[in-house]
N, CA, C and O atoms as a GROMACS GRO file, in nm:
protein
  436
    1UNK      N    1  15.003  -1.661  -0.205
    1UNK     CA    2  14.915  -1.566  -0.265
    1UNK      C    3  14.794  -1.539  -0.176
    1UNK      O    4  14.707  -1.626  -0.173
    2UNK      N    5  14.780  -1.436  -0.108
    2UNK     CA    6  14.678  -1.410  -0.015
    2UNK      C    7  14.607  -1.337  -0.120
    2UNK      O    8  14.654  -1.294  -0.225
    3UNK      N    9  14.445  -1.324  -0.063
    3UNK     CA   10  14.326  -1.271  -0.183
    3UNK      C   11  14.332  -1.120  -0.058
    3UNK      O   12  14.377  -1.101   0.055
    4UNK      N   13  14.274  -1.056  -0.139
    4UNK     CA   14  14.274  -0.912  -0.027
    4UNK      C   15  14.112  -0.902  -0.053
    4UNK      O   16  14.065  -0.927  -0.164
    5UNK      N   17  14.036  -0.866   0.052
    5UNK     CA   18  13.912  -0.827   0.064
    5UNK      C   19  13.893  -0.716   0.040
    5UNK      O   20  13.975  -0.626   0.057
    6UNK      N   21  13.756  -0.702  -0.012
    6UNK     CA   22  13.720  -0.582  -0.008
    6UNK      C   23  13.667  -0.507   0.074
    6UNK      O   24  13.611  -0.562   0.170
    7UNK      N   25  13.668  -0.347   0.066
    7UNK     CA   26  13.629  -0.356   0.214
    7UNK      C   27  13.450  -0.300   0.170
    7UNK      O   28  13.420  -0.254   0.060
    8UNK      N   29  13.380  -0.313   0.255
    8UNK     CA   30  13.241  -0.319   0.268
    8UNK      C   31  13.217  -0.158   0.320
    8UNK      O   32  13.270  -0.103   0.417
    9UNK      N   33  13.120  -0.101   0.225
    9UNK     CA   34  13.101   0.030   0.265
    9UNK      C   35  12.949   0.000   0.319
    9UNK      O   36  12.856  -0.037   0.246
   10UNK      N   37  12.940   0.028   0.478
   10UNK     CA   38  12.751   0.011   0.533
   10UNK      C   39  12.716   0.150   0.569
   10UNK      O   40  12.785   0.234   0.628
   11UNK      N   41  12.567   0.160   0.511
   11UNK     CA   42  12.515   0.277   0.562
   11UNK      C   43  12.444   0.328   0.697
   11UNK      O   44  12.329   0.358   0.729
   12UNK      N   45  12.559   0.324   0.757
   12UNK     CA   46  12.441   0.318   0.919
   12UNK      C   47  12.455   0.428   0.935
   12UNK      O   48  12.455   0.430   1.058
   13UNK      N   49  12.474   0.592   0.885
   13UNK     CA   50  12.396   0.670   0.952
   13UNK      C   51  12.228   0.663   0.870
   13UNK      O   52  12.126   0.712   0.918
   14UNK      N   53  12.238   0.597   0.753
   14UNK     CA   54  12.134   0.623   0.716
   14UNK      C   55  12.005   0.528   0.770
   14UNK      O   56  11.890   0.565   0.748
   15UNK      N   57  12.041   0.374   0.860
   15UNK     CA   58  11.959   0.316   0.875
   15UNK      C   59  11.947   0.350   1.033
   15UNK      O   60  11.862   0.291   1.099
   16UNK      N   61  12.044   0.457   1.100
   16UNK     CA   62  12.004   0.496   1.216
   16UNK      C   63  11.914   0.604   1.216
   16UNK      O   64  11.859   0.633   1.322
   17UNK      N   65  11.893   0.659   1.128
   17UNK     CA   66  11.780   0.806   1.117
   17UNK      C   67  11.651   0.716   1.102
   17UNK      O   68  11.555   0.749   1.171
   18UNK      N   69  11.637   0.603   1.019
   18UNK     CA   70  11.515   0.560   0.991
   18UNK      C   71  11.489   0.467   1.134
   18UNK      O   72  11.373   0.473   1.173
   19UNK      N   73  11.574   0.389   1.211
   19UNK     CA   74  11.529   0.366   1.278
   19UNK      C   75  11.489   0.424   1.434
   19UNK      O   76  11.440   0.370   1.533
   20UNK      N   77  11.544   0.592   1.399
   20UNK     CA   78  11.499   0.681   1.492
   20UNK      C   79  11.362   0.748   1.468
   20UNK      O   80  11.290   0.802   1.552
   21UNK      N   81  11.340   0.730   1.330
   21UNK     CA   82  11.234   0.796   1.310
   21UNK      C   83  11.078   0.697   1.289
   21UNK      O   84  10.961   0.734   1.294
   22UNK      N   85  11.137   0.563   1.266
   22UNK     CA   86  11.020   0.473   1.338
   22UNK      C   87  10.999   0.431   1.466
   22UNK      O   88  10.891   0.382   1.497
   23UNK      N   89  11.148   0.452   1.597
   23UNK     CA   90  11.034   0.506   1.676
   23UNK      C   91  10.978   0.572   1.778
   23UNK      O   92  10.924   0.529   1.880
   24UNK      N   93  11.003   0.713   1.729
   24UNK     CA   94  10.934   0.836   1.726
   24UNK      C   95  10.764   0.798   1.705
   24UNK      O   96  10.675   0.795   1.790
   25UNK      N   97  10.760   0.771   1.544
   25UNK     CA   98  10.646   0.713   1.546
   25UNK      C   99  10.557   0.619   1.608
   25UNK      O  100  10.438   0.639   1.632
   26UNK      N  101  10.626   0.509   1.632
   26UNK     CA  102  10.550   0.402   1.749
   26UNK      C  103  10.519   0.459   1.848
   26UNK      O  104  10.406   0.441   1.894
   27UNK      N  105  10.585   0.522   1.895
   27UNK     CA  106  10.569   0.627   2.066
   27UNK      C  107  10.458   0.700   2.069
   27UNK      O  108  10.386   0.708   2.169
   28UNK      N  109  10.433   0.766   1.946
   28UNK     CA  110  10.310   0.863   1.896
   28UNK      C  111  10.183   0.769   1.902
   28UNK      O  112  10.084   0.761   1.975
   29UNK      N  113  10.220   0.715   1.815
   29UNK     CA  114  10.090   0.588   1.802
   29UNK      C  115  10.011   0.548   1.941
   29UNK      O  116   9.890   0.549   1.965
   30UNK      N  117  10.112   0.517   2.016
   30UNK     CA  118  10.073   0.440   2.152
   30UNK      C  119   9.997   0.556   2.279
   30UNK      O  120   9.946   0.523   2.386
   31UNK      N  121  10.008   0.652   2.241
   31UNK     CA  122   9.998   0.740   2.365
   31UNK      C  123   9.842   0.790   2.356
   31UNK      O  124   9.788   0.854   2.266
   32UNK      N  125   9.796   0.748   2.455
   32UNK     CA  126   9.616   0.799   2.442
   32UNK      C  127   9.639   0.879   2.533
   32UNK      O  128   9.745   0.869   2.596
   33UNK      N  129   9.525   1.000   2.569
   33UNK     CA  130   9.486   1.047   2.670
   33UNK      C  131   9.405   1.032   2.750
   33UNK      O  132   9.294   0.982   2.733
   34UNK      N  133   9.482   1.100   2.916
   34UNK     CA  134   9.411   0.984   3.024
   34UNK      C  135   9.265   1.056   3.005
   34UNK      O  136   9.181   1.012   3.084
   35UNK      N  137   9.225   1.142   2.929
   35UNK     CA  138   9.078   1.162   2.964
   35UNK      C  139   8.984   1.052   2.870
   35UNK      O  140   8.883   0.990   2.901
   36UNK      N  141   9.056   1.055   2.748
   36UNK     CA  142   8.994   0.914   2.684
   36UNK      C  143   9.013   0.743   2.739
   36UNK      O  144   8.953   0.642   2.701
   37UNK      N  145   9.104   0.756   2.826
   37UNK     CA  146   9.106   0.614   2.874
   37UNK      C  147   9.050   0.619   3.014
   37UNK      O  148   9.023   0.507   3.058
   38UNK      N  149   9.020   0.735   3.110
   38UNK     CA  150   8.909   0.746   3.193
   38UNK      C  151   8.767   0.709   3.160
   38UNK      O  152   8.689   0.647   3.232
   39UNK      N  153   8.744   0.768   3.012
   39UNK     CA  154   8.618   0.752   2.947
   39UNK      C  155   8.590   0.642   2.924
   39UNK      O  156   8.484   0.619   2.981
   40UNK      N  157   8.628   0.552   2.868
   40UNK     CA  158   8.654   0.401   2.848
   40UNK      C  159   8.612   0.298   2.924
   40UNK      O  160   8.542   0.203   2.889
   41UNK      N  161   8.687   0.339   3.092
   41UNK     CA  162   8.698   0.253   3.194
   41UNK      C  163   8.522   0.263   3.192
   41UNK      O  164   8.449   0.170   3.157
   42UNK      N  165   8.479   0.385   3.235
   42UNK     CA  166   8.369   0.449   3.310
   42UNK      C  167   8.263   0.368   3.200
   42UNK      O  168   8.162   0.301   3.220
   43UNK      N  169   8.313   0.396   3.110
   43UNK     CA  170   8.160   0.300   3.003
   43UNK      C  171   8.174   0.157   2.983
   43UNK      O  172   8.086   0.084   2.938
   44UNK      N  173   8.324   0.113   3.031
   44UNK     CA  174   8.306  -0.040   3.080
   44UNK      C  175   8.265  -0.094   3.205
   44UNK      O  176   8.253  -0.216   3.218
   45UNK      N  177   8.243  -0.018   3.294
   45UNK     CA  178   8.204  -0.008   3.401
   45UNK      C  179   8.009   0.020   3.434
   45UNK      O  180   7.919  -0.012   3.512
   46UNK      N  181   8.032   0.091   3.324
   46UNK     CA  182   7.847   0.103   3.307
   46UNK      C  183   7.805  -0.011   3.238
   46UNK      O  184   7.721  -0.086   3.287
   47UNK      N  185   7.866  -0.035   3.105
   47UNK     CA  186   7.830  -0.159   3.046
   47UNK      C  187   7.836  -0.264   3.123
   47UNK      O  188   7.740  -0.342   3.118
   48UNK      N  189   7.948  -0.292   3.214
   48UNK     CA  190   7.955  -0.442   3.248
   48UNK      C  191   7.838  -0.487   3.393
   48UNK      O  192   7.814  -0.603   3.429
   49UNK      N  193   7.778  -0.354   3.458
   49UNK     CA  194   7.644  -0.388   3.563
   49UNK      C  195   7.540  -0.381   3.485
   49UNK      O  196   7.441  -0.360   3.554
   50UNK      N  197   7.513  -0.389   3.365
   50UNK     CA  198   7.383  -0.446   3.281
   50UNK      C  199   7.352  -0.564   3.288
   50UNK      O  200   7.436  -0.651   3.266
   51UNK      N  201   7.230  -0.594   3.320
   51UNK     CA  202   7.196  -0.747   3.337
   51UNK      C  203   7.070  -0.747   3.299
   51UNK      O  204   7.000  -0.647   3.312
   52UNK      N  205   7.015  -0.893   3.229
   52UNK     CA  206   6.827  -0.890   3.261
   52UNK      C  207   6.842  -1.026   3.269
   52UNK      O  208   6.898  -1.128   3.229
   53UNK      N  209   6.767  -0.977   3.339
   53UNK     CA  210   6.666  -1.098   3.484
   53UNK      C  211   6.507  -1.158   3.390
   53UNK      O  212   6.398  -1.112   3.358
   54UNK      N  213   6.569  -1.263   3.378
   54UNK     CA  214   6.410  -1.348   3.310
   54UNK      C  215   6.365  -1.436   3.400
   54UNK      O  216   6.403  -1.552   3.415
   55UNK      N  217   6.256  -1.359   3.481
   55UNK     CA  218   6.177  -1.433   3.567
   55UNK      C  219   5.991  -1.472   3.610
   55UNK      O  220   5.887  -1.408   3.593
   56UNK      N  221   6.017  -1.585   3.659
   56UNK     CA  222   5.891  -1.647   3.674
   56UNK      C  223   5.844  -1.615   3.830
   56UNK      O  224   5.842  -1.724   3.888
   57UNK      N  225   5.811  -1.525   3.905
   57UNK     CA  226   5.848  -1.450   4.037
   57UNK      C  227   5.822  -1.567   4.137
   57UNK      O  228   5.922  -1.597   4.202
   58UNK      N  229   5.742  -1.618   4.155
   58UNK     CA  230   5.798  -1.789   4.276
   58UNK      C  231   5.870  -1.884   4.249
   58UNK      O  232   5.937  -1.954   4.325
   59UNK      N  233   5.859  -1.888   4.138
   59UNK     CA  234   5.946  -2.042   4.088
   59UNK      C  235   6.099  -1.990   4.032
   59UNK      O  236   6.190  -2.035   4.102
   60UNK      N  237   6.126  -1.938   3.963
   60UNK     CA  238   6.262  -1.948   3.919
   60UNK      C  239   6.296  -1.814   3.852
   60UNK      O  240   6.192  -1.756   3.821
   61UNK      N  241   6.403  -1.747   3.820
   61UNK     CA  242   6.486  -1.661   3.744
   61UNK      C  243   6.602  -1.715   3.717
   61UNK      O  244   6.659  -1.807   3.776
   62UNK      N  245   6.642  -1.638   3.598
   62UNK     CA  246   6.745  -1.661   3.500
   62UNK      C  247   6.831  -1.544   3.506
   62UNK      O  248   6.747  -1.454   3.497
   63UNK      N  249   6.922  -1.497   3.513
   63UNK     CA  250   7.013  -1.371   3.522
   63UNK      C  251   7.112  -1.388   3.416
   63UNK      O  252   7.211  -1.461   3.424
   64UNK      N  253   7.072  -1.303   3.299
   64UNK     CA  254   7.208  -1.255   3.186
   64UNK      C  255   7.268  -1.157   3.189
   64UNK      O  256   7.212  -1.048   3.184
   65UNK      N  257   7.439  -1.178   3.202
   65UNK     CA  258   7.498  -1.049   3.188
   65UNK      C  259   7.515  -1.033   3.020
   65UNK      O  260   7.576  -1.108   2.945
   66UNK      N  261   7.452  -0.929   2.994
   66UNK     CA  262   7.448  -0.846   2.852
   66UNK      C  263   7.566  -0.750   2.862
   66UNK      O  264   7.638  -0.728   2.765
   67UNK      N  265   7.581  -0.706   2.955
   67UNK     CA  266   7.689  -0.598   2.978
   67UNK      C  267   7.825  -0.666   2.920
   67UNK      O  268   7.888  -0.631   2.820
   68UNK      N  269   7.849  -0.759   3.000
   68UNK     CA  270   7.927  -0.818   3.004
   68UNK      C  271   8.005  -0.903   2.883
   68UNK      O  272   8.123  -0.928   2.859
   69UNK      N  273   7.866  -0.939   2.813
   69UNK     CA  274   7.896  -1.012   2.668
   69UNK      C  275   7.922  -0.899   2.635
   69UNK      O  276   8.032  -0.855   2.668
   70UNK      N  277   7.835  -0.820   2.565
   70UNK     CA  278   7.862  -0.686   2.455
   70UNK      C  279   8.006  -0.625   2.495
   70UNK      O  280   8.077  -0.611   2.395
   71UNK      N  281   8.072  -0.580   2.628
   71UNK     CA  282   8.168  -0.533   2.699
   71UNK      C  283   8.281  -0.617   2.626
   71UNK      O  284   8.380  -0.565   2.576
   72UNK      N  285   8.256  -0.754   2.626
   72UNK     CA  286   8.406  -0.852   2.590
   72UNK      C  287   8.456  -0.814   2.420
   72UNK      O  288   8.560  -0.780   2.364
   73UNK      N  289   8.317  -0.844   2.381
   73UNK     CA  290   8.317  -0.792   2.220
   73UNK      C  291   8.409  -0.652   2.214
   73UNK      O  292   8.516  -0.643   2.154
   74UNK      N  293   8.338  -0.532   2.298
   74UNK     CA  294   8.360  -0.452   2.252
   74UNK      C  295   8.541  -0.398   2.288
   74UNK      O  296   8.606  -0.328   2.210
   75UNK      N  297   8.585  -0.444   2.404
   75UNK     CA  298   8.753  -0.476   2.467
   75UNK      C  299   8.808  -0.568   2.389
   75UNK      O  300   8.929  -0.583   2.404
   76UNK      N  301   8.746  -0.644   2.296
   76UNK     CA  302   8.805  -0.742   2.232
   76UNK      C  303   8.895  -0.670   2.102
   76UNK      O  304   9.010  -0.694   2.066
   77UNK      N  305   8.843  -0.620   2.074
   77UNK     CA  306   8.864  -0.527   1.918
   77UNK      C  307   8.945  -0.372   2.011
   77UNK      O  308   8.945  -0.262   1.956
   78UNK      N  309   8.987  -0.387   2.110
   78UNK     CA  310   9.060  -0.302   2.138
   78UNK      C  311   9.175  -0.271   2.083
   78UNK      O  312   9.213  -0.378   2.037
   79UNK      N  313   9.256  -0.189   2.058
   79UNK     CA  314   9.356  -0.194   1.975
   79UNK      C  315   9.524  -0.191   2.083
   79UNK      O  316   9.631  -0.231   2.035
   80UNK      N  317   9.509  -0.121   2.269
   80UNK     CA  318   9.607  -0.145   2.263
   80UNK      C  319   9.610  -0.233   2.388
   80UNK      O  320   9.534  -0.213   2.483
   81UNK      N  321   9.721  -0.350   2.384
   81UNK     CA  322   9.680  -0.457   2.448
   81UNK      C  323   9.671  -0.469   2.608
   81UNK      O  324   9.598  -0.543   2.673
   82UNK      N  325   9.796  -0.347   2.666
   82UNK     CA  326   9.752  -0.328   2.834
   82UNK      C  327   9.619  -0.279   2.860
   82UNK      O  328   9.558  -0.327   2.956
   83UNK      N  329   9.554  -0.177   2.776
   83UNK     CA  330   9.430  -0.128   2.788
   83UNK      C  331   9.305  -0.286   2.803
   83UNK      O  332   9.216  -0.286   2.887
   84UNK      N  333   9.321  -0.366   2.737
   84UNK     CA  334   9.216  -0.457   2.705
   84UNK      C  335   9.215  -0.538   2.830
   84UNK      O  336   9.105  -0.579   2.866
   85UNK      N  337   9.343  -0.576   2.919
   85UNK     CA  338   9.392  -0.637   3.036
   85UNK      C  339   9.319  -0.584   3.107
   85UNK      O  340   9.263  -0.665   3.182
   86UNK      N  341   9.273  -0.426   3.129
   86UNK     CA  342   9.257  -0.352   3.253
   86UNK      C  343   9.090  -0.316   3.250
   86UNK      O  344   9.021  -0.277   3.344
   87UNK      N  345   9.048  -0.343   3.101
   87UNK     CA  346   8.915  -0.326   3.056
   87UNK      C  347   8.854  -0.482   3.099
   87UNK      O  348   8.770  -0.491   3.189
   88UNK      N  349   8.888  -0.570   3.046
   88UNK     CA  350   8.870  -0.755   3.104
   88UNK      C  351   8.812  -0.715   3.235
   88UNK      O  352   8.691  -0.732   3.256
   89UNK      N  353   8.921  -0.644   3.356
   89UNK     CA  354   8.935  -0.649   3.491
   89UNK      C  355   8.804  -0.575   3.527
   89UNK      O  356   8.708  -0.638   3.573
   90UNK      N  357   8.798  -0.448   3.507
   90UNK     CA  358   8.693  -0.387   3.520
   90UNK      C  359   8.555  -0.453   3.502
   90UNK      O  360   8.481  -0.470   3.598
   91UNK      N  361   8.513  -0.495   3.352
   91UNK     CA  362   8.430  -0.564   3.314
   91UNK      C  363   8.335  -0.666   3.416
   91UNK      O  364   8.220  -0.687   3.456
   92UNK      N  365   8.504  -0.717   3.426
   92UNK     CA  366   8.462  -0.833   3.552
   92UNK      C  367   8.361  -0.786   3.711
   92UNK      O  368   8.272  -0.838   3.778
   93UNK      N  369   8.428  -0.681   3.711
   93UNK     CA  370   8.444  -0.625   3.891
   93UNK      C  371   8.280  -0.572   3.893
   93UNK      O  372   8.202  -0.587   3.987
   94UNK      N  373   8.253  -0.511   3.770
   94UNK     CA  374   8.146  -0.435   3.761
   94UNK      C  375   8.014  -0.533   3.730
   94UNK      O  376   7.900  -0.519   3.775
   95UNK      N  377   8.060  -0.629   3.647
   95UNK     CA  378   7.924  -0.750   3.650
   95UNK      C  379   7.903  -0.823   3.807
   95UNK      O  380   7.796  -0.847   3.862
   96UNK      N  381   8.061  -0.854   3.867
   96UNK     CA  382   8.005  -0.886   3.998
   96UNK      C  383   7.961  -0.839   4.092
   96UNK      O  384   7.905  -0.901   4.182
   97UNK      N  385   7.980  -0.713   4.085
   97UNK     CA  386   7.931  -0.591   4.169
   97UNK      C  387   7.762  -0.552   4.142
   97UNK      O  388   7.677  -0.528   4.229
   98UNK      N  389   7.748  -0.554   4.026
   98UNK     CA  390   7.581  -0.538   3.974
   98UNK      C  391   7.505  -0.680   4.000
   98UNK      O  392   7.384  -0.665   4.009
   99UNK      N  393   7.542  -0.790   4.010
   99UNK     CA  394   7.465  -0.902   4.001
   99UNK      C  395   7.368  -0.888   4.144
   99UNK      O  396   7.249  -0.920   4.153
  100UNK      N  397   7.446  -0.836   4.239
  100UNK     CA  398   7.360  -0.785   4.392
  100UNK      C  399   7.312  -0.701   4.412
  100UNK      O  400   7.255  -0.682   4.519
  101UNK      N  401   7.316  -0.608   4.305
  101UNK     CA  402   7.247  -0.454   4.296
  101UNK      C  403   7.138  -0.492   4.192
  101UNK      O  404   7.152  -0.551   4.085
  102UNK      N  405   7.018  -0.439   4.254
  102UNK     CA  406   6.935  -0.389   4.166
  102UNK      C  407   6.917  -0.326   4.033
  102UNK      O  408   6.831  -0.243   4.004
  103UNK      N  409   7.019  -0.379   3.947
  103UNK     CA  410   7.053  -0.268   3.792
  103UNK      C  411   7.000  -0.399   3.723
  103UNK      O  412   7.013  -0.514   3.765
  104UNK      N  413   6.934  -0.354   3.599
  104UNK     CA  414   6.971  -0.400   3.484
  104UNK      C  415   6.792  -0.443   3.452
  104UNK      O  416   6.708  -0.382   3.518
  105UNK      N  417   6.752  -0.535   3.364
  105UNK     CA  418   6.566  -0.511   3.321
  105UNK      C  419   6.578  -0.604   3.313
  105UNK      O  420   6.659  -0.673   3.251
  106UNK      N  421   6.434  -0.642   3.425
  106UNK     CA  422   6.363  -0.749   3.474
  106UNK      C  423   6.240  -0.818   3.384
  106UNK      O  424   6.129  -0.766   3.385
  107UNK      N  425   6.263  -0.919   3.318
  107UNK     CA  426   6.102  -0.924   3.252
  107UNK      C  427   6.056  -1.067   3.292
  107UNK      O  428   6.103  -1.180   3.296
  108UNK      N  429   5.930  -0.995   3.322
  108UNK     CA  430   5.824  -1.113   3.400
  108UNK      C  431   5.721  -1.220   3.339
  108UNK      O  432   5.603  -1.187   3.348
  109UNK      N  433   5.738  -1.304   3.298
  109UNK     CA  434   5.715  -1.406   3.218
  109UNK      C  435   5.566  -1.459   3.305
  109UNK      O  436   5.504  -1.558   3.266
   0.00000   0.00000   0.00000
């Protein structure tokens, strides 16, 4: 006595439309424009050569990057994650680049 199976009716054209049409959507989601992610760089780049200099003018100074903190915060809460990699990098390049330049407010104690 063999049992006979039933046979299994699956809906895959219907779970292939939905999973064509989520992602369609993901694709949408992800795509910025390069003029907004030019914009981005350029104000992480301004932000991250901010510095102030707390100094005692013979004896000693103190050098804070502000840029740099506020910059991490603000790449931190980035939403897409290669962007935040390339914002980090920048961040970086631009605090070490300003620490020898003359940018950022000096106060004289």
């Amino acid at each position: 006595m063999a049992t006979k199976r039933k046979p299994t009716v699956t809906k895959k054209s219907a779970t292939k439309k939905k999973s064509i049409n989520r992602k369609k959507t993901k694709s949408l989601k992800n795509n910025e424009p390069d003029s907004t992610f030019f914009l981005k760089l350029v104000i992480f780049l301004i932000l991250g050569s901010q510095w102030i200099y707390i100094e005692n003018f013979p004896e000693w100074q103190i050098p804070i990057p502000v840029g740099l903190i506020l910059g991490l915060v603000f790449a931190s809460h980035e939403h897409f994650q290669i962007d935040r990699k390339i914002e980090y990098a920048v961040l970086l390049i631009a605090t070490f680049v300003a620490f020898w330049l003359p940018l950022g407010l000096v106060i004289n104690l």
